[in-house]
DOVEX-498261 format. One record per residue (C-alpha): residue in one letter; residue number from 1; x, y, z. Coordinates in nm, 4 decimals. Example, Ala and Ser with C-alpha at 12.3 -4.5 7.8 and 13.67 -1.06 7.14 Angstrom:
// residues 2
{"a", 1, {1.2300, -0.4500, 0.7800}} {"s", 2, {1.3670, -0.1060, 0.7140}} 
This chain:
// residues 190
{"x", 1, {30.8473, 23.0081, 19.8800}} {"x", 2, {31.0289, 22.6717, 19.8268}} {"x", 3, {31.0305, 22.4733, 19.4754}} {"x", 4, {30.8454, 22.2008, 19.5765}} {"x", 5, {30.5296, 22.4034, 19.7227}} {"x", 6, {30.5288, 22.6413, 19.3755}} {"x", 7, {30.5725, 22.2660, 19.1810}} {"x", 8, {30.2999, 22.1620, 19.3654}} {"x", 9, {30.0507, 22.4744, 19.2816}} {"x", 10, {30.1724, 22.4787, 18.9476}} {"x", 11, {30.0740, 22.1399, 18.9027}} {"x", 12, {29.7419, 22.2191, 19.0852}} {"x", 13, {29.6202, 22.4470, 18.8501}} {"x", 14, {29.7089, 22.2822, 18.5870}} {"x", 15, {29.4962, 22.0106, 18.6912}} {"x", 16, {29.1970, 22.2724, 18.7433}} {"x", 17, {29.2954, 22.4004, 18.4147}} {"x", 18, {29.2289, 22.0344, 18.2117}} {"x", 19, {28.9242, 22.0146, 18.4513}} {"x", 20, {28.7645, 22.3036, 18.2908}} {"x", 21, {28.8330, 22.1964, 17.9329}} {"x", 22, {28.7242, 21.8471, 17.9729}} {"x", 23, {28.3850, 22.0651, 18.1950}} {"x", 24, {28.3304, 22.2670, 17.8743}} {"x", 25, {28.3932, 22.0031, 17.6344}} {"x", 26, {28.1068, 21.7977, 17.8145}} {"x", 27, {27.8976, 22.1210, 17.7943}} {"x", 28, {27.9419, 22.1184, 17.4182}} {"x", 29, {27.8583, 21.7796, 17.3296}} {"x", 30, {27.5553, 21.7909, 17.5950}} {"x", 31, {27.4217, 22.0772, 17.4194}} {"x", 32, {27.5385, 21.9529, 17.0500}} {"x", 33, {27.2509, 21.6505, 17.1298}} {"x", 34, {27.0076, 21.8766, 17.2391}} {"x", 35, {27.0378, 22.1089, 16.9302}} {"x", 36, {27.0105, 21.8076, 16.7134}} {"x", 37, {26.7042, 21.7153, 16.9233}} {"x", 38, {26.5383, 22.0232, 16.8613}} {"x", 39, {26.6443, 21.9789, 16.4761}} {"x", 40, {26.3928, 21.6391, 16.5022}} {"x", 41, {26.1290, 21.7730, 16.6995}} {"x", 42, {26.0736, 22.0421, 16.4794}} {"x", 43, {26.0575, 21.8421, 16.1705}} {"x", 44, {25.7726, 21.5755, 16.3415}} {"x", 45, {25.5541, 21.8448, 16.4755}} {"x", 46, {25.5432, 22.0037, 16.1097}} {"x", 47, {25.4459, 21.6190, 16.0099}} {"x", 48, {25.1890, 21.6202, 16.3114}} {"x", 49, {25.0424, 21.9170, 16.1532}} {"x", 50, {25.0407, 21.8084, 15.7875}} {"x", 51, {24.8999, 21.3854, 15.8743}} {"x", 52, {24.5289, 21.4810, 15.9660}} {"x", 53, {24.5110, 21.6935, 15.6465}} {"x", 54, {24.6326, 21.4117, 15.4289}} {"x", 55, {24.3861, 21.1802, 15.6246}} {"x", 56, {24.1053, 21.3627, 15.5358}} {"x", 57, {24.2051, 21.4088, 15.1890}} {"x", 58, {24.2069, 21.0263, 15.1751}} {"x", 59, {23.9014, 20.9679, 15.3554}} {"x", 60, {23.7384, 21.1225, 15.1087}} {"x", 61, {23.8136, 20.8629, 14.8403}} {"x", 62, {23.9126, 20.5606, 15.0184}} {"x", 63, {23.5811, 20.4507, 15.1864}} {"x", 64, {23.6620, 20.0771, 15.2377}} {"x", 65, {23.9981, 20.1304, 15.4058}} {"x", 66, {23.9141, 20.2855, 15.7380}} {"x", 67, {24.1504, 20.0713, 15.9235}} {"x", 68, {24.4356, 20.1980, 15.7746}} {"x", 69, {24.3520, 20.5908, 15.8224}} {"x", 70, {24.2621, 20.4892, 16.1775}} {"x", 71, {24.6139, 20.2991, 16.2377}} {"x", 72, {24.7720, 20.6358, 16.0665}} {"x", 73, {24.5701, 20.8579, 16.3327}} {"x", 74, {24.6771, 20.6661, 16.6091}} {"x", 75, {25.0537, 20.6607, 16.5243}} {"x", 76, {25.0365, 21.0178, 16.5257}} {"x", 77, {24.8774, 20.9998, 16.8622}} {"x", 78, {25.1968, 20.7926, 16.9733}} {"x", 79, {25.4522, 21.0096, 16.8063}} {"x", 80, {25.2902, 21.2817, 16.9597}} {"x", 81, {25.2696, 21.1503, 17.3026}} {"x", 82, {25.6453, 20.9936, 17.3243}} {"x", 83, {25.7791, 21.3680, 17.1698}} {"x", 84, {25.6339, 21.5870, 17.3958}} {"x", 85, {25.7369, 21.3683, 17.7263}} {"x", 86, {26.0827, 21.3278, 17.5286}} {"x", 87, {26.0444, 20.9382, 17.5833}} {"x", 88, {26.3272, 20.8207, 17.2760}} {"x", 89, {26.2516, 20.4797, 17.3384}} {"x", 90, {25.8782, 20.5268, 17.2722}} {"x", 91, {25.8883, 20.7589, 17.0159}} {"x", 92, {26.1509, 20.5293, 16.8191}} {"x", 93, {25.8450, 20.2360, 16.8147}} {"x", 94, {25.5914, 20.4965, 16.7573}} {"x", 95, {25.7945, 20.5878, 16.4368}} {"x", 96, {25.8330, 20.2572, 16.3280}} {"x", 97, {25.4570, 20.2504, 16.3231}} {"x", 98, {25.3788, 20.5416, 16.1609}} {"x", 99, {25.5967, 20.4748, 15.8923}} {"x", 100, {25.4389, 20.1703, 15.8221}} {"x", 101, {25.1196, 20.3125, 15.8424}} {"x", 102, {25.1658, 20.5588, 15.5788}} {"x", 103, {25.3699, 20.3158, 15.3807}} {"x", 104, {25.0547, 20.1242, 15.3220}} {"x", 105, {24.8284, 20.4248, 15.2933}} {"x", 106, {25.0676, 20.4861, 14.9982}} {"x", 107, {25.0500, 20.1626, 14.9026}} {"x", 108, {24.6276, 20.1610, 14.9118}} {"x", 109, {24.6460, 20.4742, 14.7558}} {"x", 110, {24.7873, 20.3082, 14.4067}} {"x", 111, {24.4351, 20.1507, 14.4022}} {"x", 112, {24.2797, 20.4852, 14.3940}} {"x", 113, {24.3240, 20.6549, 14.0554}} {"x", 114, {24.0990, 21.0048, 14.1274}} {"x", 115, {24.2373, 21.0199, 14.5005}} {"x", 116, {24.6176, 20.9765, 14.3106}} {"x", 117, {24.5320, 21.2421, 14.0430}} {"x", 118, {24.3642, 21.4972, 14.3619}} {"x", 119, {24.6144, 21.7681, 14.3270}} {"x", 120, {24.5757, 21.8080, 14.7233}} {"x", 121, {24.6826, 21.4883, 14.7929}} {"x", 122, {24.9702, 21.4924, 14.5622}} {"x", 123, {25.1439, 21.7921, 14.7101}} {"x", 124, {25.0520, 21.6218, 15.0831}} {"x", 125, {25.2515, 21.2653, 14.9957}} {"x", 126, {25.5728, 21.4951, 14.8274}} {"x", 127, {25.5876, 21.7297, 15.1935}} {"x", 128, {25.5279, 21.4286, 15.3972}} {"x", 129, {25.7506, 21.2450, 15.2104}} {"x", 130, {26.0003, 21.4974, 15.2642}} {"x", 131, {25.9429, 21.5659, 15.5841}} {"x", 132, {26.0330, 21.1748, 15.6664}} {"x", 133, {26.3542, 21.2178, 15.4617}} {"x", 134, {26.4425, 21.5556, 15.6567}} {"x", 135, {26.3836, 21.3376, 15.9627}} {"x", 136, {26.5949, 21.0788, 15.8523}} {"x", 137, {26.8547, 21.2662, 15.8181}} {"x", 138, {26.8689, 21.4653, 16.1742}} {"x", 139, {26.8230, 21.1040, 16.3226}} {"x", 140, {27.1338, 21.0127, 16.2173}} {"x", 141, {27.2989, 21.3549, 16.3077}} {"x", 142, {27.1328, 21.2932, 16.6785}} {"x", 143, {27.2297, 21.0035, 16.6696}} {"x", 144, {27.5902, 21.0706, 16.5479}} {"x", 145, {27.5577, 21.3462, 16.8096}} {"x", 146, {27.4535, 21.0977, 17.1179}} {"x", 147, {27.7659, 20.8718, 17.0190}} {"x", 148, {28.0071, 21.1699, 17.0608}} {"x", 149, {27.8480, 21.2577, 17.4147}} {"x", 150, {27.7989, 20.8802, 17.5433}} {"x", 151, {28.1967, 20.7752, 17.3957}} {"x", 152, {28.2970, 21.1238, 17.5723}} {"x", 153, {28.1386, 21.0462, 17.8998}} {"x", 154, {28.3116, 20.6925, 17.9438}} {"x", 155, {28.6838, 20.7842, 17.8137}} {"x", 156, {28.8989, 20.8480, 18.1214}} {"x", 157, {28.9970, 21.0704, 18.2217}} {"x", 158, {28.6360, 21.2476, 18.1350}} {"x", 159, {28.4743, 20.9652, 18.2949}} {"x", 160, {28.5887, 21.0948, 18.6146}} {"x", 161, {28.4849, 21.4697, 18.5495}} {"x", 162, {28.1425, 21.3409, 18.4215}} {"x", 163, {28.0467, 21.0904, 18.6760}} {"x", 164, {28.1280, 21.4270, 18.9256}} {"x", 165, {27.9533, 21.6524, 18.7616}} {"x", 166, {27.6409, 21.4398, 18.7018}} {"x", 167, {27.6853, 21.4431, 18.3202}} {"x", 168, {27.4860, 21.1168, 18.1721}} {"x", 169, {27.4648, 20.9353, 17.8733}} {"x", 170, {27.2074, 21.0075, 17.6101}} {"x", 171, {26.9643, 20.7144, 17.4429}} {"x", 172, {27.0211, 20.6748, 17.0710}} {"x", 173, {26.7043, 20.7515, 16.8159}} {"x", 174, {26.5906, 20.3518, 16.6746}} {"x", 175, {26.3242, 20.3044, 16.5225}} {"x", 176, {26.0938, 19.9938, 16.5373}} {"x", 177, {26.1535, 19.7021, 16.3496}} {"x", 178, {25.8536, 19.7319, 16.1842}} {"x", 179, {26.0117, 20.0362, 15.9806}} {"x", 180, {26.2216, 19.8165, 15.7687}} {"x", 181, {25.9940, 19.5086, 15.7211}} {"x", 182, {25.7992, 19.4770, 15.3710}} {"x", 183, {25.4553, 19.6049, 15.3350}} {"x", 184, {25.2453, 19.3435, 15.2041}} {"x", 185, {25.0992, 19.4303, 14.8809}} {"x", 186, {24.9450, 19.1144, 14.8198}} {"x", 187, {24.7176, 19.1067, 15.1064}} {"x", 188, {24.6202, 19.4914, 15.0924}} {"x", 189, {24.4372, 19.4368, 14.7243}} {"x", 190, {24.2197, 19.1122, 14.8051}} 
């Protein structure tokens, strides 16, 4: 066999050898986003479950403020909907509006000294309050996650093994806008 045909296989599988690595990296970070997915999902179906309790522990007391256990309801509904068809996008604005939802159910709640001392409704605000901080926290490891795969996916040379292979970027966890903007205390107690 001559030296240039075994340079030429040698150099051939080492090419099919960094094929494979950058293959099985790209298998490891697709998989590291859906783990951290699952991490979420778990934590907002265990919310799912706990919202309609603290709504009716609520209801009980707050008689005049229907509106805002109704707009709590039908985040849930949202959140619900965008999880199980796995819509990021939507579930990112549905979050935003939950979160302001129970933000001012909180915030009513101050105006309701016997529902604030109900034992019930105490140990439903600390788990759901928990819950959202759990969720904060795997939204930023998804999210952290999604970065590695989508800056992995566009760096040459795995751009070219990606593209190939039909590996595809992943859409970032944001949450609405209305997350971060100030409940309005004033307007709640008039």
């Amino acid at each position: 066999m001559e030296v240039s045909t075994m340079i030429w296989i040698g150099a051939g599988v080492l090419l099919i050898g960094y094929v494979i690595i950058i293959y099985n990296n790209l298998v490891n970070l697709k998989h590291a986003v859906s783990q951290a997915w699952s991490n979420i999902d778990v934590l907002l179906k265990q919310r799912h479950e706990e919202l309609p309790k603290l709504v009716e522990t609520c209801n009980a007391y707050m008689k005049h403020e229907r509106e805002t256990l109704e707009k709590v309801m039908q985040a849930r509904a949202a959140v619900a909907s965008a999880r199980e068809s796995q819509d990021i996008g939507g579930l990112g604005q549905a979050e935003g509006m939950l979160r302001l939802g129970l933000g001012n159910l909180f915030a009513v709640a101050e105006a309701y000294p016997d529902l604030k001392a109900n034992e019930s409704f105490q140990h439903l605000q600390n788990r759901i309050t928990a819950l959202e901080n759990s969720i904060a926290d795997r939204r930023e490891f998804y999210n952290a996650s999604v970065n590695a795969n989508n800056v992995r996916i566009e760096q040459f040379p795995d751009v070219a093994v990606a593209r190939l292979l039909g590996f595809g970027s992943a859409e970032l966890l944001e949450f609405a806008a209305e997350e971060t903007a100030d409940v309005n205390l004033q307007g709640m107690f008039r």
